[in-house]
PQR file with spaces between the fields and no chain letter, atoms N, CA, C, O and H, PARSE charges and radii, in Angstrom:
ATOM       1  N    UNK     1       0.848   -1.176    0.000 -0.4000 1.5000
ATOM       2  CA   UNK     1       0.000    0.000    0.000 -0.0000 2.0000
ATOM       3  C    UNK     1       0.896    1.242    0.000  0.5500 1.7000
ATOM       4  O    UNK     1       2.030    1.157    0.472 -0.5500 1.4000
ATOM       5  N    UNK     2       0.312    2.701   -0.646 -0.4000 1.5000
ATOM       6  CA   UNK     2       1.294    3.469   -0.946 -0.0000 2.0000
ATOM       7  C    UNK     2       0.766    4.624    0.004  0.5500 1.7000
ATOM       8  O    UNK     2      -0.444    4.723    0.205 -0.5500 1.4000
ATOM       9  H    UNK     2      -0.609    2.769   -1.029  0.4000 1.0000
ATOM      10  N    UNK     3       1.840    5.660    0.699 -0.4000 1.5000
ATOM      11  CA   UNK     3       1.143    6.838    1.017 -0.0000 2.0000
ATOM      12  C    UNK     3       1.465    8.075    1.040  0.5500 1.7000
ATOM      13  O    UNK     3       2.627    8.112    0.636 -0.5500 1.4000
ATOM      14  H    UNK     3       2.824    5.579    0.536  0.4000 1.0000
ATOM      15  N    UNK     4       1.162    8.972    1.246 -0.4000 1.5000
ATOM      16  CA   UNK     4       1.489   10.197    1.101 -0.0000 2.0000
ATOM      17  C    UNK     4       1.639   11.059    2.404  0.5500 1.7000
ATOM      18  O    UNK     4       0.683   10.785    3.129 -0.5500 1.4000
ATOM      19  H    UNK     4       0.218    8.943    1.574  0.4000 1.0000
ATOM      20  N    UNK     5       2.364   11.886    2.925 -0.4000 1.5000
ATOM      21  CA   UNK     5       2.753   12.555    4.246 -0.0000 2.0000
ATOM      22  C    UNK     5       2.203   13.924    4.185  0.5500 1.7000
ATOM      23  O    UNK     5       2.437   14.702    3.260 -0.5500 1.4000
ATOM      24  H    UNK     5       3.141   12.109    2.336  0.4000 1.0000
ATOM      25  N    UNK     6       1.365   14.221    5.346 -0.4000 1.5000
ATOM      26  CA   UNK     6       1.538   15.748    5.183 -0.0000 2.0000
ATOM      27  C    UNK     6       1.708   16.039    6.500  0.5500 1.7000
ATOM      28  O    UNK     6       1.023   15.363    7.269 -0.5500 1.4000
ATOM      29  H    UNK     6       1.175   13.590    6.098  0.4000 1.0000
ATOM      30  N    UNK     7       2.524   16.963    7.039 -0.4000 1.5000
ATOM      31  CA   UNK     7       2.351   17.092    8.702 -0.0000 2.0000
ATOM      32  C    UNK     7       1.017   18.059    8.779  0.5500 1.7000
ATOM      33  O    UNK     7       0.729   18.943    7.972 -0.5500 1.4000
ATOM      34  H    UNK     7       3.080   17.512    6.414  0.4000 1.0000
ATOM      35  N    UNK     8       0.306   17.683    9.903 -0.4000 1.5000
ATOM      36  CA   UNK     8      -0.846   18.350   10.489 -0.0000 2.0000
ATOM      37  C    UNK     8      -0.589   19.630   11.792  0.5500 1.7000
ATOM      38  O    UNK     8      -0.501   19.570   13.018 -0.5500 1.4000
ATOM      39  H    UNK     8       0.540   16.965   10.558  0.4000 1.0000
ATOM      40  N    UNK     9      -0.518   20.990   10.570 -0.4000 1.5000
ATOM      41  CA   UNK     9      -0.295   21.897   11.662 -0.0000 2.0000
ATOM      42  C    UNK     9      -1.189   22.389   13.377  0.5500 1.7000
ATOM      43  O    UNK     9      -2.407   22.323   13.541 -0.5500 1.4000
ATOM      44  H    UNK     9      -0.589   21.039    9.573  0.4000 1.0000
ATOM      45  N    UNK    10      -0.482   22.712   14.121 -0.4000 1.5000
ATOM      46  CA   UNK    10      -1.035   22.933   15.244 -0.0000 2.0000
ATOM      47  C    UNK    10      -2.783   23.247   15.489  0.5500 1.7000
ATOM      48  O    UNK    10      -3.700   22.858   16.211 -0.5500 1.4000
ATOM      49  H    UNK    10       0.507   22.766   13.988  0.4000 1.0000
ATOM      50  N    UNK    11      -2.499   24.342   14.220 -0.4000 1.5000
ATOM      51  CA   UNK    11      -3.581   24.827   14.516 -0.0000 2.0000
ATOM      52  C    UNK    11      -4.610   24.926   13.361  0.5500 1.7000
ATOM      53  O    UNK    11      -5.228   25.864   12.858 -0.5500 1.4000
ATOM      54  H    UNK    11      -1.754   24.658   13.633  0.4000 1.0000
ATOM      55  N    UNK    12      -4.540   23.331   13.093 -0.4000 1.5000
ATOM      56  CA   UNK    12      -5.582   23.204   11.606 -0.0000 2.0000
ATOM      57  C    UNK    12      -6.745   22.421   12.398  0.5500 1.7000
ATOM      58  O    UNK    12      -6.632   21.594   13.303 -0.5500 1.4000
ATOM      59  H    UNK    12      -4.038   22.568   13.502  0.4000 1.0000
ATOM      60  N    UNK    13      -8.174   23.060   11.627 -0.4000 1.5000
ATOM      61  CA   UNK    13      -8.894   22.516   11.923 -0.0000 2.0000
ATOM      62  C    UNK    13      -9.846   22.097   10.613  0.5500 1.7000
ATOM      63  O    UNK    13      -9.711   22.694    9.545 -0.5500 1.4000
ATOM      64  H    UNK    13      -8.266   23.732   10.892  0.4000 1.0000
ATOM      65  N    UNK    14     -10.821   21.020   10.785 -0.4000 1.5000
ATOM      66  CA   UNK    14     -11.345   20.813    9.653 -0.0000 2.0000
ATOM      67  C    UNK    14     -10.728   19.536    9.296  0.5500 1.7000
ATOM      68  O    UNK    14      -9.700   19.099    9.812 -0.5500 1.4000
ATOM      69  H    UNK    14     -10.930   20.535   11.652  0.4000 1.0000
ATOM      70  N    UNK    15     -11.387   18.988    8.422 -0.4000 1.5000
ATOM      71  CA   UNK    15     -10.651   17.859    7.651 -0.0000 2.0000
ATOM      72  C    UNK    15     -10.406   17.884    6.044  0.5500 1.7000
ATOM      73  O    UNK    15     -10.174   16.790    5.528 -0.5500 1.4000
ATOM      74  H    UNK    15     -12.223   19.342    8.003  0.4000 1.0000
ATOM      75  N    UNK    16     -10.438   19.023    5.211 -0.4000 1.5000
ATOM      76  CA   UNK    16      -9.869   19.206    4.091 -0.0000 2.0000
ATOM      77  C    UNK    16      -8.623   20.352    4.179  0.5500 1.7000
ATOM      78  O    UNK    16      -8.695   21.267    5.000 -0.5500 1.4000
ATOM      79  H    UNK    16     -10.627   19.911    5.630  0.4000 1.0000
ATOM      80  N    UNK    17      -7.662   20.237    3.406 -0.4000 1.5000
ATOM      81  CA   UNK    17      -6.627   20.482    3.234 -0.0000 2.0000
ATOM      82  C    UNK    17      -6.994   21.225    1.766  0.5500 1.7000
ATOM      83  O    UNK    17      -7.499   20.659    0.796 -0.5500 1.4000
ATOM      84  H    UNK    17      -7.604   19.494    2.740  0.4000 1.0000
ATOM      85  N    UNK    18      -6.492   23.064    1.886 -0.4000 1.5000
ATOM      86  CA   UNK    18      -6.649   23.180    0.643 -0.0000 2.0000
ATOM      87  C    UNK    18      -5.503   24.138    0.180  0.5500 1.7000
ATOM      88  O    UNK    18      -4.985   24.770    1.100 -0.5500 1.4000
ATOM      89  H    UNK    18      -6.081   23.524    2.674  0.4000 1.0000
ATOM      90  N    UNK    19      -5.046   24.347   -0.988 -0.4000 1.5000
ATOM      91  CA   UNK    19      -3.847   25.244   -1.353 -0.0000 2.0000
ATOM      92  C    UNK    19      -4.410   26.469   -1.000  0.5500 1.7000
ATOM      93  O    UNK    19      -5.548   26.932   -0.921 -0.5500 1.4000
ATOM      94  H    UNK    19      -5.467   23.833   -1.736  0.4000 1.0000
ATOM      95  N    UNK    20      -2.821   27.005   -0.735 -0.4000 1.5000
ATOM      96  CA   UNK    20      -3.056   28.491   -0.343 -0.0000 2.0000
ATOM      97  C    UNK    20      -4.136   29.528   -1.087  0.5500 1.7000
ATOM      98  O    UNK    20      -4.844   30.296   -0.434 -0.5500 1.4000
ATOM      99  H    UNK    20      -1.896   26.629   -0.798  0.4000 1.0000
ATOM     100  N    UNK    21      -4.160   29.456   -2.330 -0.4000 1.5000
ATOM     101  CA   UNK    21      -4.160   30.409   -3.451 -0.0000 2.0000
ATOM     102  C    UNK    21      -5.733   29.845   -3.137  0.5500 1.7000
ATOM     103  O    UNK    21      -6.445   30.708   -3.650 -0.5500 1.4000
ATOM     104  H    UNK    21      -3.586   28.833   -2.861  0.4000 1.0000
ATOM     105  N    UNK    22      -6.614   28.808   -2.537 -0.4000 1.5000
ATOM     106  CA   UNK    22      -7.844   28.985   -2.394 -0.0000 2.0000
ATOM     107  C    UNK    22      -8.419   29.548   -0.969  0.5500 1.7000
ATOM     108  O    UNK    22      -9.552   29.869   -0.610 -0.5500 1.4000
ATOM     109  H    UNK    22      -6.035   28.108   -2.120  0.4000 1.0000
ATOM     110  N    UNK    23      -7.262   29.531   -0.369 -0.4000 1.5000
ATOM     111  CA   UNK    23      -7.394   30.262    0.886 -0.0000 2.0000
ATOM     112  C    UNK    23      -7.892   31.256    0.719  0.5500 1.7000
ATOM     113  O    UNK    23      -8.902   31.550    1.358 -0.5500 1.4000
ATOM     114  H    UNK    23      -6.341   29.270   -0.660  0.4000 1.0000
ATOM     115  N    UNK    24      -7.427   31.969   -0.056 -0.4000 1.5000
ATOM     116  CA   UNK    24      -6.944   33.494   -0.186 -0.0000 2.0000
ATOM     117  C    UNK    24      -8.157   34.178   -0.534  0.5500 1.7000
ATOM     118  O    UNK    24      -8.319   35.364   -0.247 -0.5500 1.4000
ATOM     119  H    UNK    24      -6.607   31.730   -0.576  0.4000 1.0000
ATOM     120  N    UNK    25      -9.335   33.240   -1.359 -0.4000 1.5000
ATOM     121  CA   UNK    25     -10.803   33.298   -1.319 -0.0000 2.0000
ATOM     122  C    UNK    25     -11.494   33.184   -0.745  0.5500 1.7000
ATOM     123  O    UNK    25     -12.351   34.039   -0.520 -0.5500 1.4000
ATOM     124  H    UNK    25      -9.203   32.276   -1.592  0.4000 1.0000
ATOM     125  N    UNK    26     -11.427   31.820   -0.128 -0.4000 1.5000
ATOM     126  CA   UNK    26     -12.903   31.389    0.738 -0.0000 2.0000
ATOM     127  C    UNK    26     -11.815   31.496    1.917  0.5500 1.7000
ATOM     128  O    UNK    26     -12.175   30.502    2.549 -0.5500 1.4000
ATOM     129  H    UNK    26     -10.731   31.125   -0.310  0.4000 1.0000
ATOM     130  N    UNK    27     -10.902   31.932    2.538 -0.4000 1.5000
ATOM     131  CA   UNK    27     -10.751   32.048    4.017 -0.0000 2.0000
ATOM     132  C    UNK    27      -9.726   32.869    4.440  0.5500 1.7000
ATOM     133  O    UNK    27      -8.730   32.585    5.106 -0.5500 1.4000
ATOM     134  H    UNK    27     -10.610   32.740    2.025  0.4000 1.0000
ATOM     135  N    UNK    28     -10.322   34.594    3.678 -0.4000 1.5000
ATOM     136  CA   UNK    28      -8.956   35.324    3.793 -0.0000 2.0000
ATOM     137  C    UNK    28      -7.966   35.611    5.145  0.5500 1.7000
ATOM     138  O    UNK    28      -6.897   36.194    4.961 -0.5500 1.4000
ATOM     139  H    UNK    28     -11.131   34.824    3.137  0.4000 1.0000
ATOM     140  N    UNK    29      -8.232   35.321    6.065 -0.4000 1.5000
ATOM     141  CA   UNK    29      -7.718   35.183    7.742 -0.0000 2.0000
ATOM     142  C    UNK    29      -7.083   34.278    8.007  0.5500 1.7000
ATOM     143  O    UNK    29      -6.145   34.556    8.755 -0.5500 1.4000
ATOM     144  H    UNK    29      -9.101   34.848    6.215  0.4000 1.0000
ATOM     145  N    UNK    30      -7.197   32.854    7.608 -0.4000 1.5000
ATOM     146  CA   UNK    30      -6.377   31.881    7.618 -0.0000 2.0000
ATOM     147  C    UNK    30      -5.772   31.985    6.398  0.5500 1.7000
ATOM     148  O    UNK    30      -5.141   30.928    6.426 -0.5500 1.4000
ATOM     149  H    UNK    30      -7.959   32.628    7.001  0.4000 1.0000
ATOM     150  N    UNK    31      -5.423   32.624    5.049 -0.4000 1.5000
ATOM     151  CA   UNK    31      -4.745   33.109    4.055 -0.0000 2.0000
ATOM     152  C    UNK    31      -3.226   33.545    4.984  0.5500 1.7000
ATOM     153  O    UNK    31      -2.218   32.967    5.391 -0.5500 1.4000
ATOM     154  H    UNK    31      -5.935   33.482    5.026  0.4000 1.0000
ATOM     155  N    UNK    32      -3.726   34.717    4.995 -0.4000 1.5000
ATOM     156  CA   UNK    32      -3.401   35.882    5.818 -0.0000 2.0000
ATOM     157  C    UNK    32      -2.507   35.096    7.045  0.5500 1.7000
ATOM     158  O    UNK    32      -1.344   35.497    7.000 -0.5500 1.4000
ATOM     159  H    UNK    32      -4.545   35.186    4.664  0.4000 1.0000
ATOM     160  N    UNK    33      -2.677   34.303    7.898 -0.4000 1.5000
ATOM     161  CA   UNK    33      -1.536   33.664    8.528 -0.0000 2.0000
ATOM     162  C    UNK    33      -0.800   32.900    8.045  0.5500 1.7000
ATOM     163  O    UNK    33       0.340   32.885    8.509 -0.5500 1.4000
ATOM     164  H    UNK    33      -3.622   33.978    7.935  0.4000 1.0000
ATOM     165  N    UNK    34      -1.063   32.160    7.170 -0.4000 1.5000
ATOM     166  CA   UNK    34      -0.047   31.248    6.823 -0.0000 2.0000
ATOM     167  C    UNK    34       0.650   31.613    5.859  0.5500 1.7000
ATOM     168  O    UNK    34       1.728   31.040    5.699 -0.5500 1.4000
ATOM     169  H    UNK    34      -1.990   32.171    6.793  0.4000 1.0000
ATOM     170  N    UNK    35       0.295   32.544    5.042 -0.4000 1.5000
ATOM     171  CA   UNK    35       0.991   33.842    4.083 -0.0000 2.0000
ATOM     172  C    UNK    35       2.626   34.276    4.832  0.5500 1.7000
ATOM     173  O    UNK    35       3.780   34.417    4.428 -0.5500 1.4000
ATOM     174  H    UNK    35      -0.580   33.009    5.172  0.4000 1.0000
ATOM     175  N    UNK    36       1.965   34.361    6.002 -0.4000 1.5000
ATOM     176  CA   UNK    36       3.539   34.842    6.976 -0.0000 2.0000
ATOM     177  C    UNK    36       4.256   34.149    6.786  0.5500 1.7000
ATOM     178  O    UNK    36       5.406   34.586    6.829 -0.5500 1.4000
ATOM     179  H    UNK    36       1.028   34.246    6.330  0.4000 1.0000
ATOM     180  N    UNK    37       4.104   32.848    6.502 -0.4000 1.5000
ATOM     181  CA   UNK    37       5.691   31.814    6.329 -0.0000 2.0000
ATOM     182  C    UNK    37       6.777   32.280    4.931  0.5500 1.7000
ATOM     183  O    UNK    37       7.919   31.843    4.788 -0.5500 1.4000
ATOM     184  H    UNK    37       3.170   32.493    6.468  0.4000 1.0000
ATOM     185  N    UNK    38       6.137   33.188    4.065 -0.4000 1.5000
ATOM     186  CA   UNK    38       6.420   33.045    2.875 -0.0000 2.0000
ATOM     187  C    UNK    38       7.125   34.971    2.697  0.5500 1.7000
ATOM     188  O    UNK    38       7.304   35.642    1.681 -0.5500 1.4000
ATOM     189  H    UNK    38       5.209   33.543    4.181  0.4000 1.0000
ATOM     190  N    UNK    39       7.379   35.345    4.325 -0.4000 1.5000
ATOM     191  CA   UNK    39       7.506   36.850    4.352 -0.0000 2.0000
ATOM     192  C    UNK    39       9.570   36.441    4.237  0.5500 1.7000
ATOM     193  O    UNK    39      10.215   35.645    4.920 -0.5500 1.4000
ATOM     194  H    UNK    39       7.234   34.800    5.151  0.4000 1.0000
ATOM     195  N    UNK    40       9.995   37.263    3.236 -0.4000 1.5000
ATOM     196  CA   UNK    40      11.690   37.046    2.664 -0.0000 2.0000
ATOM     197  C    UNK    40      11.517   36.664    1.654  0.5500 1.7000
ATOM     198  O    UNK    40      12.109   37.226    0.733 -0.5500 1.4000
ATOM     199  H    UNK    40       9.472   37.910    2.681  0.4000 1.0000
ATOM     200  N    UNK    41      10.621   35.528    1.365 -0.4000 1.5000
ATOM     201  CA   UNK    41      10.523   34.439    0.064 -0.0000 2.0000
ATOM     202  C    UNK    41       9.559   34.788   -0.728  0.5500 1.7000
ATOM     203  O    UNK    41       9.347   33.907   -1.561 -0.5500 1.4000
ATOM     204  H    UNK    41      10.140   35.071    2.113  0.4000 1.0000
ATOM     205  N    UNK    42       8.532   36.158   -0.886 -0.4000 1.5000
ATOM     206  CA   UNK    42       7.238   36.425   -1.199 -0.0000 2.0000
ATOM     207  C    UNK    42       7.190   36.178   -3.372  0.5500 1.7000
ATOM     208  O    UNK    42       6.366   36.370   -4.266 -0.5500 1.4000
ATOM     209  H    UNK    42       8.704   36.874   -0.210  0.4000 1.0000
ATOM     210  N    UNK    43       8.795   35.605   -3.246 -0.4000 1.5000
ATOM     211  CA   UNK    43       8.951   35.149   -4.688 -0.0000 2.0000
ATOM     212  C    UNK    43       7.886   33.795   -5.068  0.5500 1.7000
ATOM     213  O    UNK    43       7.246   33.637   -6.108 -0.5500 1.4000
ATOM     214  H    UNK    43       9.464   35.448   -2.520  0.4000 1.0000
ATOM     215  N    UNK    44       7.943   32.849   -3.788 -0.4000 1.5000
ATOM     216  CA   UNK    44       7.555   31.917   -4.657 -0.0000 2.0000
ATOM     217  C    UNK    44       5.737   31.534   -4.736  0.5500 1.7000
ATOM     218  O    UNK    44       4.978   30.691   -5.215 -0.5500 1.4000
ATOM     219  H    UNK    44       8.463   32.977   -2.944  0.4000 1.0000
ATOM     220  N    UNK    45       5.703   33.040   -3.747 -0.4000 1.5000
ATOM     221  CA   UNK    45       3.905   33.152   -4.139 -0.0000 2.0000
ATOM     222  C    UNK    45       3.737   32.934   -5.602  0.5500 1.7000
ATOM     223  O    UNK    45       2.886   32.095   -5.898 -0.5500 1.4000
ATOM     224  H    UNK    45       6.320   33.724   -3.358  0.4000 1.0000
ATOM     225  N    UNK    46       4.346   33.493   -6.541 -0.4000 1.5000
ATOM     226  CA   UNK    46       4.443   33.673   -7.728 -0.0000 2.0000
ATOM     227  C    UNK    46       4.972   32.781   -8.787  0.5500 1.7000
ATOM     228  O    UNK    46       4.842   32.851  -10.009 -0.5500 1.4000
ATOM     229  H    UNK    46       5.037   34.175   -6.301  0.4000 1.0000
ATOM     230  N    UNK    47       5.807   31.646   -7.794 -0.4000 1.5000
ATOM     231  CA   UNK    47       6.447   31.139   -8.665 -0.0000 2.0000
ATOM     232  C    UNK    47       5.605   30.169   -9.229  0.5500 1.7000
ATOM     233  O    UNK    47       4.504   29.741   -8.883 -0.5500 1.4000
ATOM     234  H    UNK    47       5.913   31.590   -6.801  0.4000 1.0000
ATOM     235  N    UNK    48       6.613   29.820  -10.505 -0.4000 1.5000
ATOM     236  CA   UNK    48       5.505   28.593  -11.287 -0.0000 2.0000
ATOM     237  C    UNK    48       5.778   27.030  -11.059  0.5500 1.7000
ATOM     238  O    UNK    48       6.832   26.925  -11.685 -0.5500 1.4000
ATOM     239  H    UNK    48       7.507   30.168  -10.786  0.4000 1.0000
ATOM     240  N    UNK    49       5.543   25.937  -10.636 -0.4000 1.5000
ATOM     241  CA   UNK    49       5.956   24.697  -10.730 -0.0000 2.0000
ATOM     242  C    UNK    49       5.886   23.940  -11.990  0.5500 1.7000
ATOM     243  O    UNK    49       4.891   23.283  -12.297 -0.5500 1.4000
ATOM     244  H    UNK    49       4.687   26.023  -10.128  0.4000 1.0000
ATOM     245  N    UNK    50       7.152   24.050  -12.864 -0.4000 1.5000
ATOM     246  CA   UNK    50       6.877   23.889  -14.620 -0.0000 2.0000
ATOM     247  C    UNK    50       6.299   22.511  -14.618  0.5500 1.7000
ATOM     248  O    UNK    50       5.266   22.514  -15.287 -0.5500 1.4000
ATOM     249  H    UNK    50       7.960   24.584  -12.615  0.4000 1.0000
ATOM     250  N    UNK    51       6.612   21.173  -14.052 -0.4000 1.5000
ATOM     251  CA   UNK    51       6.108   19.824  -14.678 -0.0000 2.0000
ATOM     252  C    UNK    51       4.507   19.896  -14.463  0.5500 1.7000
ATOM     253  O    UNK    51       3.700   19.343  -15.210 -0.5500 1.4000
ATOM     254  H    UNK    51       7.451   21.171  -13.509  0.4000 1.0000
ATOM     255  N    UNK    52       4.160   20.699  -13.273 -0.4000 1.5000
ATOM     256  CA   UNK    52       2.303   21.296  -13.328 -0.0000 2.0000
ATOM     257  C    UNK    52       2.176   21.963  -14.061  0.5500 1.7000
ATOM     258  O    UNK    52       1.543   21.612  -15.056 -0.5500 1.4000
ATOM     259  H    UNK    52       4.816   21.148  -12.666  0.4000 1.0000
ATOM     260  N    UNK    53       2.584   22.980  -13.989 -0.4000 1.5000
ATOM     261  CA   UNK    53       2.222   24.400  -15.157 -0.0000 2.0000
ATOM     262  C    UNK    53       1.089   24.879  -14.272  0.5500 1.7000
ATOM     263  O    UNK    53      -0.052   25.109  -14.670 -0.5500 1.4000
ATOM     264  H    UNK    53       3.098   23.265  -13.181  0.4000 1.0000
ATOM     265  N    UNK    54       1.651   25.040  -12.674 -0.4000 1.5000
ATOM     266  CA   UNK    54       0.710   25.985  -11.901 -0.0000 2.0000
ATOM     267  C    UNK    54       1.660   26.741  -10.872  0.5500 1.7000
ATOM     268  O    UNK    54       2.887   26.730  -10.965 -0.5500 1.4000
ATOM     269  H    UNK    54       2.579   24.853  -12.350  0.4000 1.0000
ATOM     270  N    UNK    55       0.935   27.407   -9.870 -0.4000 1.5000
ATOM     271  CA   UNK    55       1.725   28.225   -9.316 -0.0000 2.0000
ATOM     272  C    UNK    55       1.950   27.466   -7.972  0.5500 1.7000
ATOM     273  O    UNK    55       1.382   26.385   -7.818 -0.5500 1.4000
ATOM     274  H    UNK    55      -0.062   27.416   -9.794  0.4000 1.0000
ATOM     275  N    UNK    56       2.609   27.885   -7.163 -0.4000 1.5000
ATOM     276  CA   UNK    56       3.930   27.176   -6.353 -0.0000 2.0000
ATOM     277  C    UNK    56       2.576   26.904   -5.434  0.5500 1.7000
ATOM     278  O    UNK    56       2.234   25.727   -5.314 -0.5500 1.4000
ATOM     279  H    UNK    56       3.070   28.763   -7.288  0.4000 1.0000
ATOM     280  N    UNK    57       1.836   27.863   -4.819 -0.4000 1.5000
ATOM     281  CA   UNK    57       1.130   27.706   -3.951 -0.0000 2.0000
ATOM     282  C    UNK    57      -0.490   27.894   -4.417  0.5500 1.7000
ATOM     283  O    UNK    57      -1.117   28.876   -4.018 -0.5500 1.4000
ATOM     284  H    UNK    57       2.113   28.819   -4.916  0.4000 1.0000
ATOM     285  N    UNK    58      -1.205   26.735   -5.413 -0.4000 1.5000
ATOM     286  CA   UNK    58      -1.987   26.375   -5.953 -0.0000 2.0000
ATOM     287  C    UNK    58      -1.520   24.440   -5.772  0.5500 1.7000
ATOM     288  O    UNK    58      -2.101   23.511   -6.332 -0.5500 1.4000
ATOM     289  H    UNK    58      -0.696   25.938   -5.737  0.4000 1.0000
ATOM     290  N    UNK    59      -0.209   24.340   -4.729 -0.4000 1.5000
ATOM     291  CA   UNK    59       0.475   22.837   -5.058 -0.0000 2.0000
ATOM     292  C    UNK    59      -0.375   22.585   -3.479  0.5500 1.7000
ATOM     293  O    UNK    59      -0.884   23.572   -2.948 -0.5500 1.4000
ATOM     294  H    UNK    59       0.263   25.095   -4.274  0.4000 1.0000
ATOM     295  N    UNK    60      -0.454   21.527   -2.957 -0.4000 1.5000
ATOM     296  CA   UNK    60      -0.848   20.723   -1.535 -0.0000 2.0000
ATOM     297  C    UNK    60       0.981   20.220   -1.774  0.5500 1.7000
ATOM     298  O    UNK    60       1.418   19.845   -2.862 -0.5500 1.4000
ATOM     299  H    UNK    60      -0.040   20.725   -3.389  0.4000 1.0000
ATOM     300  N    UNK    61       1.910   20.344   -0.367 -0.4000 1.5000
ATOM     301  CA   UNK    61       2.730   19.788   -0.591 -0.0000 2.0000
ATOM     302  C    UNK    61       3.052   18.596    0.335  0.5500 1.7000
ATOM     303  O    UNK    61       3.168   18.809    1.542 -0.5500 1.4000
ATOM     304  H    UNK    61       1.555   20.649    0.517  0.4000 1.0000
ATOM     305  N    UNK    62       3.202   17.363   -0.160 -0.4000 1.5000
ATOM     306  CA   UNK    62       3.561   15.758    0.234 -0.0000 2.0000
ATOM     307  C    UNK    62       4.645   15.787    0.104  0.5500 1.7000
ATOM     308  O    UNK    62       5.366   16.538   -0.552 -0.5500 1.4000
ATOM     309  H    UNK    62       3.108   17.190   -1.140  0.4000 1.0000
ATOM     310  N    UNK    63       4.961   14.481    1.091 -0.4000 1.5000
ATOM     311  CA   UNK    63       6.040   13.557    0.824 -0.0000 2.0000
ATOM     312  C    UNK    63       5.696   12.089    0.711  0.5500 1.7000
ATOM     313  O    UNK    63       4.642   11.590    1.106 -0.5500 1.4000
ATOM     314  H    UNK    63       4.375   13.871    1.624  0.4000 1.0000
ATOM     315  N    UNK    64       6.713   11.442    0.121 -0.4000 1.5000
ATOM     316  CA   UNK    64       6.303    9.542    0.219 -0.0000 2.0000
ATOM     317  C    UNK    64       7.121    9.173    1.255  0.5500 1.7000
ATOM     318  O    UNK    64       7.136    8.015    1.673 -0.5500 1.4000
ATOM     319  H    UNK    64       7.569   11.847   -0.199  0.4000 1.0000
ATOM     320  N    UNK    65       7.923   10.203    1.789 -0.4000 1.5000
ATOM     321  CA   UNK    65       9.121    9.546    3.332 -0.0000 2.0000
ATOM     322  C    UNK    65       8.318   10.039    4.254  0.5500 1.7000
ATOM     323  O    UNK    65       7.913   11.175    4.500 -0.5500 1.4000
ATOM     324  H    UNK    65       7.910   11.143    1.450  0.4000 1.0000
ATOM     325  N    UNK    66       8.030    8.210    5.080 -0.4000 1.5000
ATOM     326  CA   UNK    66       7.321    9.168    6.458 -0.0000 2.0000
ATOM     327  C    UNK    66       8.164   10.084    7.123  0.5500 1.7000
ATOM     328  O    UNK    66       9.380    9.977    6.967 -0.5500 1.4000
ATOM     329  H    UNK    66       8.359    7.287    4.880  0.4000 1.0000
ATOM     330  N    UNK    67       7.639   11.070    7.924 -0.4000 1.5000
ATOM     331  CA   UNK    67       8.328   11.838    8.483 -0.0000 2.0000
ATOM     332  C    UNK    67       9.152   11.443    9.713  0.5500 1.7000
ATOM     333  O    UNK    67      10.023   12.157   10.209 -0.5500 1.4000
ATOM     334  H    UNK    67       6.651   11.157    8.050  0.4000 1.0000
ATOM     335  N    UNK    68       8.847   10.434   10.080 -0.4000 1.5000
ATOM     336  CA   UNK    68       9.741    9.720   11.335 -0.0000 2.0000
ATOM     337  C    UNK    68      11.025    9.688   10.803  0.5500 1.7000
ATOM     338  O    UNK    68      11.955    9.221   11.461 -0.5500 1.4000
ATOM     339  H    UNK    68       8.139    9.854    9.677  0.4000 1.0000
């Protein structure tokens, strides 16, 4: 069986997980905090992920290594 990792931040609630860039619509306040991680780096709001052909934070980001 195969799986995918995401760590579950402190202070997530809910049980869907959605990219930033839909945050930024339906939940501009929780946008708006987690936006702060990206304050120095406000490049890769913008950036593009070429093998998607979308933007960096339109991605959900996984791993296949558990995190242990």
């Amino acid at each position: 069986m195969e799986y995918l990792y995401h760590q579950i931040p402190k202070n997530m609630f809910g049980t869907l997980l959605y990219p930033l860039n839909v945050l930024k619509e339906t939940h501009p306040e929780i946008y708006a905090e987690h936006a702060k991680k990206y304050v120095g780096r406000e490049q890769l709001l913008t950036a593009t992920v070429p093998p998607l052909n979308c933007l960096w934070n339109d991605v959900l980001h996984f791993t296949a290594i558990a995190p242990r």
